[in-house]
ROBAPA-723878 format. One record per residue (C-alpha): x, y, z. Coordinates in steps of 0.25 Angstrom, whole numbers, plus 5000, padded with zeros to 4 digits. Each point is the difference from the previous one (the first is absolute). Example, Ala and Ser with C-alpha at 12.3 -4.5 7.8 and 13.67 -1.06 7.14 Angstrom:
! ROBAPA-723878
NUMI     x     y     z
NUMI  5049  4982  5031
NUMI  5006  5014  4998
//
This chain:
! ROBAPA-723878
NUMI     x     y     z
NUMI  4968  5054  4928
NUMI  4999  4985  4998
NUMI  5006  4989  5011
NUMI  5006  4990  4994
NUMI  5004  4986  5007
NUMI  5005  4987  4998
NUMI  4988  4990  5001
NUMI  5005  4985  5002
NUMI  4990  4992  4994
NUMI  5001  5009  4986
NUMI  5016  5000  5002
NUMI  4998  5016  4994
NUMI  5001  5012  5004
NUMI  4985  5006  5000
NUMI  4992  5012  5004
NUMI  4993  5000  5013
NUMI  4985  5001  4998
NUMI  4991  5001  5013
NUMI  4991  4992  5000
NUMI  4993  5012  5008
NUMI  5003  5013  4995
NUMI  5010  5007  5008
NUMI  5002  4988  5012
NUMI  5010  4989  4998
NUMI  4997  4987  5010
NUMI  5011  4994  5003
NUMI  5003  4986  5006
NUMI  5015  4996  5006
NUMI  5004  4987  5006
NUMI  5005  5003  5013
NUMI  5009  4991  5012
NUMI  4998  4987  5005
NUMI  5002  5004  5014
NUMI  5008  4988  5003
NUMI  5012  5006  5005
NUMI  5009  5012  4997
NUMI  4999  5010  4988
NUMI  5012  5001  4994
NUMI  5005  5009  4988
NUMI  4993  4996  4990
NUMI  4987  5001  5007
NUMI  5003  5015  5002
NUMI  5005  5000  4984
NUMI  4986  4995  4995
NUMI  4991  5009  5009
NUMI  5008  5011  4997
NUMI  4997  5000  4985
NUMI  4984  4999  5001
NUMI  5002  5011  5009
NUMI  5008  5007  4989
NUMI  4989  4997  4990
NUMI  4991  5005  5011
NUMI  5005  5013  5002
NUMI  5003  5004  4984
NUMI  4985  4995  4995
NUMI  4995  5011  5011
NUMI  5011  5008  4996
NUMI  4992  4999  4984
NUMI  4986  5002  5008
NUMI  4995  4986  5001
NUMI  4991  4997  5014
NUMI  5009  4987  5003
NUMI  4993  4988  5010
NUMI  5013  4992  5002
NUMI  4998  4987  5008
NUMI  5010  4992  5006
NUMI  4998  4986  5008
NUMI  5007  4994  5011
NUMI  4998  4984  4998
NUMI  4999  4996  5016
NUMI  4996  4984  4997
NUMI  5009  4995  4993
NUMI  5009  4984  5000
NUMI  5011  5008  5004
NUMI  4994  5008  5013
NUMI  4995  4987  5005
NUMI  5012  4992  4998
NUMI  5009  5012  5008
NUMI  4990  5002  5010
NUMI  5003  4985  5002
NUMI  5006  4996  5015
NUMI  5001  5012  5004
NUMI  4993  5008  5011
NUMI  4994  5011  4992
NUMI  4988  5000  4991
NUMI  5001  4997  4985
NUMI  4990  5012  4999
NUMI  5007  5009  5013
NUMI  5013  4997  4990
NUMI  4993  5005  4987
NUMI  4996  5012  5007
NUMI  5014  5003  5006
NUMI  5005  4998  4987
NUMI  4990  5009  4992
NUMI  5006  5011  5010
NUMI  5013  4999  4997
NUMI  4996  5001  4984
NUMI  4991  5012  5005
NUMI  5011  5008  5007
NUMI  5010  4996  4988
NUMI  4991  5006  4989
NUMI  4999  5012  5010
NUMI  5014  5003  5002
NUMI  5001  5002  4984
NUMI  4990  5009  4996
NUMI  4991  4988  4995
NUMI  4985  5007  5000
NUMI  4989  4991  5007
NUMI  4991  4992  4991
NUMI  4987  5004  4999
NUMI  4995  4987  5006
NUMI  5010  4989  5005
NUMI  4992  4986  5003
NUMI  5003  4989  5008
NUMI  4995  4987  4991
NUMI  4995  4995  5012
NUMI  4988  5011  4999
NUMI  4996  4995  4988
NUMI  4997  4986  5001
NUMI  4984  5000  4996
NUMI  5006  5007  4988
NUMI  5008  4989  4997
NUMI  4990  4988  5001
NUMI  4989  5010  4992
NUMI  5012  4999  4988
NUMI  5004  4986  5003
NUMI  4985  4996  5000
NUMI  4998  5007  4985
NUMI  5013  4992  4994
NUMI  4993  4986  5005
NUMI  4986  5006  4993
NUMI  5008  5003  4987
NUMI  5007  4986  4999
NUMI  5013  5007  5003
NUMI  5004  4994  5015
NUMI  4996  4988  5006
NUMI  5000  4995  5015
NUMI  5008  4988  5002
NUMI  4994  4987  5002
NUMI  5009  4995  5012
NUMI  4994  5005  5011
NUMI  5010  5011  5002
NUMI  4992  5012  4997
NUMI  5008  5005  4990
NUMI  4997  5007  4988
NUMI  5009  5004  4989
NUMI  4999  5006  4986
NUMI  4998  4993  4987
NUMI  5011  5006  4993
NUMI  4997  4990  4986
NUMI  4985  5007  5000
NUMI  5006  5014  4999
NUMI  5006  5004  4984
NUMI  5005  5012  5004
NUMI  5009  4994  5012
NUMI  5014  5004  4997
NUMI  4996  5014  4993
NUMI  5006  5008  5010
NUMI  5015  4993  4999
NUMI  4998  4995  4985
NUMI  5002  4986  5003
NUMI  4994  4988  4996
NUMI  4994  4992  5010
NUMI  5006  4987  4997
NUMI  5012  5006  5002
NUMI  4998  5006  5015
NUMI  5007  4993  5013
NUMI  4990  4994  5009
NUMI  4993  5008  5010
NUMI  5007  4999  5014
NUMI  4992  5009  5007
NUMI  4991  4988  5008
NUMI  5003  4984  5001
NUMI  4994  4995  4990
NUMI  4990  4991  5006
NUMI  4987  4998  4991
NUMI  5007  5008  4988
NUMI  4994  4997  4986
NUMI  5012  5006  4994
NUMI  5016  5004  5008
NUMI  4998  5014  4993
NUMI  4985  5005  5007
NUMI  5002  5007  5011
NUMI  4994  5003  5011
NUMI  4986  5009  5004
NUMI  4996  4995  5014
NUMI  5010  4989  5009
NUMI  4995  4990  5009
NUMI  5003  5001  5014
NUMI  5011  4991  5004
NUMI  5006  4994  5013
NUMI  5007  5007  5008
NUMI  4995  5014  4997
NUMI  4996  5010  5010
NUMI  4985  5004  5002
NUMI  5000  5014  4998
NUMI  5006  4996  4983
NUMI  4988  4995  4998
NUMI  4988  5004  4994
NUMI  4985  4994  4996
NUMI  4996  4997  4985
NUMI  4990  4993  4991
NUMI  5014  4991  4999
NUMI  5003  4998  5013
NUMI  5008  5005  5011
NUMI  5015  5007  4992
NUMI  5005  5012  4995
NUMI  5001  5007  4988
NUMI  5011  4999  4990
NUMI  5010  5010  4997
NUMI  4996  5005  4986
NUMI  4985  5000  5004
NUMI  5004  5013  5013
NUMI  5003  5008  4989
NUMI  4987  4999  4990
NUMI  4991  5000  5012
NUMI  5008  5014  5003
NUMI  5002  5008  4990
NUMI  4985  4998  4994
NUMI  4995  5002  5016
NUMI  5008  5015  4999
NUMI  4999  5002  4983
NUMI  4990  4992  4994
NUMI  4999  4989  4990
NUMI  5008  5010  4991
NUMI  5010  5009  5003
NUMI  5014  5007  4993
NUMI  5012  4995  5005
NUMI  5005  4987  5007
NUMI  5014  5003  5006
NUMI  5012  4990  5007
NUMI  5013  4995  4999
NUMI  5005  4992  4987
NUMI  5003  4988  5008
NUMI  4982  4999  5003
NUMI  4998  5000  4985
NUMI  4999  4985  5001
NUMI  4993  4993  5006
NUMI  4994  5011  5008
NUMI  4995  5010  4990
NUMI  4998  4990  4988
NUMI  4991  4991  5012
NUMI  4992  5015  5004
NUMI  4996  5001  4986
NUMI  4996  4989  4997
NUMI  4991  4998  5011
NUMI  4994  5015  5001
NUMI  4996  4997  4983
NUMI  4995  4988  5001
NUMI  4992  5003  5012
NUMI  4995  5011  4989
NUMI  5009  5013  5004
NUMI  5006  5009  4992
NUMI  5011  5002  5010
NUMI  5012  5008  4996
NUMI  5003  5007  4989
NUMI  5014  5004  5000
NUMI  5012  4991  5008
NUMI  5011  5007  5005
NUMI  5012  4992  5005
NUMI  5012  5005  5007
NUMI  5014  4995  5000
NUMI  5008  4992  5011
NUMI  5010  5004  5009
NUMI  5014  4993  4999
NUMI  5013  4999  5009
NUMI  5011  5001  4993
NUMI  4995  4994  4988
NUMI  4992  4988  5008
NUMI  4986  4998  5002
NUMI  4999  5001  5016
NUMI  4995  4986  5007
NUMI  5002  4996  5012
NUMI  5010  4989  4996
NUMI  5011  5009  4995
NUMI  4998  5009  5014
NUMI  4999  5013  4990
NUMI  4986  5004  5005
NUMI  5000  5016  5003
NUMI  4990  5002  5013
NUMI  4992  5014  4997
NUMI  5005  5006  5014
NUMI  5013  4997  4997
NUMI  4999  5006  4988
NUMI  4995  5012  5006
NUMI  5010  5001  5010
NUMI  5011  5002  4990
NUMI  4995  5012  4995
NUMI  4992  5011  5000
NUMI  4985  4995  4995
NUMI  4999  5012  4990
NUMI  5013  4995  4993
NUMI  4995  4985  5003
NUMI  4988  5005  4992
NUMI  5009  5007  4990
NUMI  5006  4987  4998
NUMI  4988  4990  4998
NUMI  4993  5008  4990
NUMI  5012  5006  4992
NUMI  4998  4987  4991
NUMI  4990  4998  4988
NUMI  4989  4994  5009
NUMI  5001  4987  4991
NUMI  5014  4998  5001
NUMI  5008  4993  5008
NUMI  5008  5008  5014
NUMI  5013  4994  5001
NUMI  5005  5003  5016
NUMI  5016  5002  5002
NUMI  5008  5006  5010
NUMI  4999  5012  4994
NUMI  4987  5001  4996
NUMI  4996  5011  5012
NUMI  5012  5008  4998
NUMI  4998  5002  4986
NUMI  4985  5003  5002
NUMI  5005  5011  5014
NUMI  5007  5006  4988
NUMI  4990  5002  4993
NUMI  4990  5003  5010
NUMI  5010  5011  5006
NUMI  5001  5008  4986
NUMI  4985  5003  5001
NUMI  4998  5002  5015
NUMI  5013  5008  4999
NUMI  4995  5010  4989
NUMI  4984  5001  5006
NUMI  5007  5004  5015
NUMI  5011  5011  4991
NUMI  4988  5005  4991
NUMI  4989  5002  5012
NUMI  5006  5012  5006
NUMI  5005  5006  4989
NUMI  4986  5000  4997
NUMI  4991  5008  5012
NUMI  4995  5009  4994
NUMI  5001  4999  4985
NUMI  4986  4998  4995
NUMI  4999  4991  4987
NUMI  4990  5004  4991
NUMI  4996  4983  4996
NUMI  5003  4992  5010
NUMI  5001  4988  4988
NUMI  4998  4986  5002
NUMI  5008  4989  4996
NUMI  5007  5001  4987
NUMI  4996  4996  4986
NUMI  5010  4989  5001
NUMI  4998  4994  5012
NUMI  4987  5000  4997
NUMI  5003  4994  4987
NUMI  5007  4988  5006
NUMI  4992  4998  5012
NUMI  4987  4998  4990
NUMI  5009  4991  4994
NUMI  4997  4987  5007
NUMI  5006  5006  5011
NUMI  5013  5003  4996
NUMI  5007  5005  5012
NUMI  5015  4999  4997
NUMI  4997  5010  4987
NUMI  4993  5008  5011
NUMI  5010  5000  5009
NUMI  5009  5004  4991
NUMI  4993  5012  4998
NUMI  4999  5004  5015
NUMI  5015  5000  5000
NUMI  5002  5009  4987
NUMI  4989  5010  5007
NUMI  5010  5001  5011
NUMI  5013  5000  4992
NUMI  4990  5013  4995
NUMI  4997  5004  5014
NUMI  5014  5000  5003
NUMI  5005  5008  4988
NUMI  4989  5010  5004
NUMI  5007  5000  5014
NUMI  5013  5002  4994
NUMI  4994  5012  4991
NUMI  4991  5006  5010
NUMI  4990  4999  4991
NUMI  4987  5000  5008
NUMI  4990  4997  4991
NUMI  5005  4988  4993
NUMI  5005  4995  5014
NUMI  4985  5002  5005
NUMI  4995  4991  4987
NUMI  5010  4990  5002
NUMI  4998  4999  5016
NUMI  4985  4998  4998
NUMI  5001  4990  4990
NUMI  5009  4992  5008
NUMI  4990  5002  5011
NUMI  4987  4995  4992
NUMI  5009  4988  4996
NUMI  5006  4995  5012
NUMI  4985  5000  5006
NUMI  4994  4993  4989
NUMI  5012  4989  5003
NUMI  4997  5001  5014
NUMI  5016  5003  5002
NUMI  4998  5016  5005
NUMI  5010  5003  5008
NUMI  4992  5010  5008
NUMI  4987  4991  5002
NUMI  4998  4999  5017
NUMI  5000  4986  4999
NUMI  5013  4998  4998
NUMI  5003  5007  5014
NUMI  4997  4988  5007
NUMI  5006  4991  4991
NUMI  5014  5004  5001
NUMI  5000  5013  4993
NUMI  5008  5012  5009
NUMI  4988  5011  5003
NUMI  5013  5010  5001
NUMI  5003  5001  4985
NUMI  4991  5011  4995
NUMI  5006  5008  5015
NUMI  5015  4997  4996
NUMI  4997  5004  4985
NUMI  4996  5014  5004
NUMI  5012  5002  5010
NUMI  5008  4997  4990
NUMI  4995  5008  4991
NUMI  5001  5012  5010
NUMI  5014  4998  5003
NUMI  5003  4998  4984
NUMI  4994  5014  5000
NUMI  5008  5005  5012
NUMI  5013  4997  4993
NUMI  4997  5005  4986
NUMI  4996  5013  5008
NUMI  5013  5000  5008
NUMI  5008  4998  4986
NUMI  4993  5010  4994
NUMI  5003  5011  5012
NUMI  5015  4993  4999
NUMI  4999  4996  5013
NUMI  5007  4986  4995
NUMI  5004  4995  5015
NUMI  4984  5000  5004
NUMI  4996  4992  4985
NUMI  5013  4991  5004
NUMI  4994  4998  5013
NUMI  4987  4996  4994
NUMI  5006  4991  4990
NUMI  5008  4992  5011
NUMI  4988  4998  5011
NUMI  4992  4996  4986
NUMI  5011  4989  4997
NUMI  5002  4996  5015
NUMI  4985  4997  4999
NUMI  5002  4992  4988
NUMI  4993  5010  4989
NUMI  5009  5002  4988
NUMI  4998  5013  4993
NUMI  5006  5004  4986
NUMI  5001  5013  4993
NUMI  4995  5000  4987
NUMI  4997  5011  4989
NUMI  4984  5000  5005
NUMI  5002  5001  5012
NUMI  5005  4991  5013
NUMI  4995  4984  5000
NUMI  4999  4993  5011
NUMI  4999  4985  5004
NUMI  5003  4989  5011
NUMI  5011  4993  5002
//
């Protein structure tokens, strides 16, 4: 067995090598609390915890870490002439993130810091860049202090650019710049900015940088070294090729491996604020059962793209009922019928999974295991339908998407269906007695109050199927 993922500075697929033998640390850019989640939020914590789930599934300890960035440009400016607090805001917004990743089945992080908890952090990386000659404190009184991007070789590694080629840093004014593309470690307080965004420093008085929060982080929780750096594609520059080049030239190893997962579009556009097309995660998760949200969001290849259209939920219910549908038919047929190996997941699914994660192969075969499930309903074959119904079962909970799990009872998911399978079932059973004993006005009469109820049954060869309406 051998894990294989796309690493994004090699651009190759490669084998995943702990750097600790049986442990995979894993780093994951999380949310700017500056307002709302939306969909692709949910979209790019759901793969990690994806990732997550499969690498314990292979028998790897995972330490995943995910931050929430509560000082940022952007909390300050919407805290801004308003009577709530920019970190009171940040706090109400990281909640509502929170309670989003909860409602899907996303599994907590093992630690989830704020980067307002790791300021000393920050200065104690800052302070070794200006000791290598690779940052600089600005020489206008501001307090300001920014990386050399020229004294760095390797800047650009991460994104295969050429620096000379690279847009201007536009992350802080550019007061007491020596060059438009260094960015900034450490920002100088400025005027008008509340009290409580302020923090001491060998500087002055500021606050950190963005890319800074996230190199004090991850080597706070995993060390100057650790295996796998995670986010969206849109953070591979300047965010991530800004971490990396300031955790190695502050003498880190940092991440071996970079992961990247796609975007989510609305009908075939980007979403931006100025086209109106922005998908709120409550909303979202109003439309539909979270299971089949989930179903939705990480039906994809992890790095591609998810294009959302009216349809895109119906198709993915579709899909979602034909699994939930045969696990609820299969389970009381079942009681009773020991199996002598209770197998795990397939050959195959394993396969694809290993596979850089290749989900849509493993989906597809999920759903020829039930097409098999079903045909071993049909056929009354006990034994393949016992394989095929525990296979199901050990891939839908390796997907997080098992349609039995407890959580999804308070996400929307009707507690009744296991009950209404097993009434059905009993009067399926009455009226195949009935027929048998040629009482035909009793199986009629079971047949009818099962279609007043909106069960359809049909007479087959193997036996009689049922299903809903």
């Amino acid at each position: 067995m051998t894990v294989r993922l796309y690493d994004s500075r090699a651009a190759a697929v490669v084998d995943l090598v702990p750097l600790v033998d049986g442990h995979v640390s894993v780093y994951v850019c999380g949310p700017t609390v500056q307002s709302s989640p939306h969909i692709g939020h949910l979209r790019s914590a759901l793969v990690y915890d994806v990732w997550r789930r499969w690498l314990t599934y292979r028998g790897y300890s995972v330490t995943l870490v995910r931050n929430v960035t509560d000082i940022d440009d952007k909390v300050l400016d919407l805290a801004a002439g308003t009577d709530e607090a920019w970190f009171a805001r940040a706090y109400r917004v990281e909640l509502e993130f929170t309670a989003a990743y909860r409602a899907l089945g996303i599994l907590p992080p093992t630690y989830e810091p704020r980067a307002t908890a790791s300021v000393p952090q920050m200065h104690e990386i800052i302070e070794r860049l200006i000791e290598r000659g690779h940052a600089y404190a600005a020489q206008d009184g501001s307090g300001d202090v920014y990386f050399d991007t020229g004294s760095w070789e390797s800047y650009g590694a991460l994104t295969r650019q050429r620096r000379e080629d690279m847009v201007d840093a536009a992350d802080a004014d550019p007061r007491g710049k020596r060059d438009p593309r260094d960015f900034a470690l450490w920002k100088g307080r400025k005027t008008g900015e509340p009290d409580t965004a302020v923090w001491d420093s060998p500087w002055g008085p500021g606050r950190p940088g963005w890319h800074i929060e996230c190199s004090a982080m991850s080597r706070r929780y995993l060390g100057p070294a650790f295996d796998i750096h995670g986010g969206g594609l849109d953070l591979r520059f300047p965010h991530h090729e800004n971490e990396l080049a300031q955790s190695t030239a502050a003498g880190d190893p940092f991440a071996t491996y970079w992961l990247h997962n796609g975007l989510v579009t609305v009908d075939g556009q980007k979403m931006s604020k100025s086209l109106g097309n922005s998908i709120f995660a409550a909303d979202f998760l109003g439309s539909a059962r979270p299971e089949v949200v989930r179903y939705f969001l990480g039906a994809a290849h992890y790095r591609s793209s998810i294009d959302h259209h009216a349809g895109s939920l119906a198709e993915a219910e579709a899909a979602y009922d034909r699994i939930e549908g045969f696990l609820t038919r299969a389970e009381p047929r079942l009681e009773g019928i020991p199996l002598r190996d209770a197998p795990a997941v397939p050959e195959t699914f394993a396969a694809a999974m290993d596979d850089d994660l290749s989900v849509p192969q493993a989906l597809a075969v999920l759903h020829e295991t039930v097409r098999a499930g079903n045909a071993a309903l049909d056929a009354d074959d006990a034994e393949a339908l016992g394989l095929a119904y525990h296979q199901v079962a050990a891939m839908v909970e390796v997907l997080g998407i098992d349609p039995r799990a407890a959580h999804w009872s308070s996400g929307g998911q009707d507690p009744s269906a296991a009950p209404l399978a097993a009434l059905v079932e009993r009067l399926v059973q009455e009226r195949a007695d009935a027929r048998a004993a040629r009482d035909f006005a009793t199986a009629d009469r079971v047949r009818d109050d099962l279609a007043a109820a909106g069960i359809t049954i049909e007479d087959t060869a193997a036996g009689t199927r049922w299903s809903i309406a």
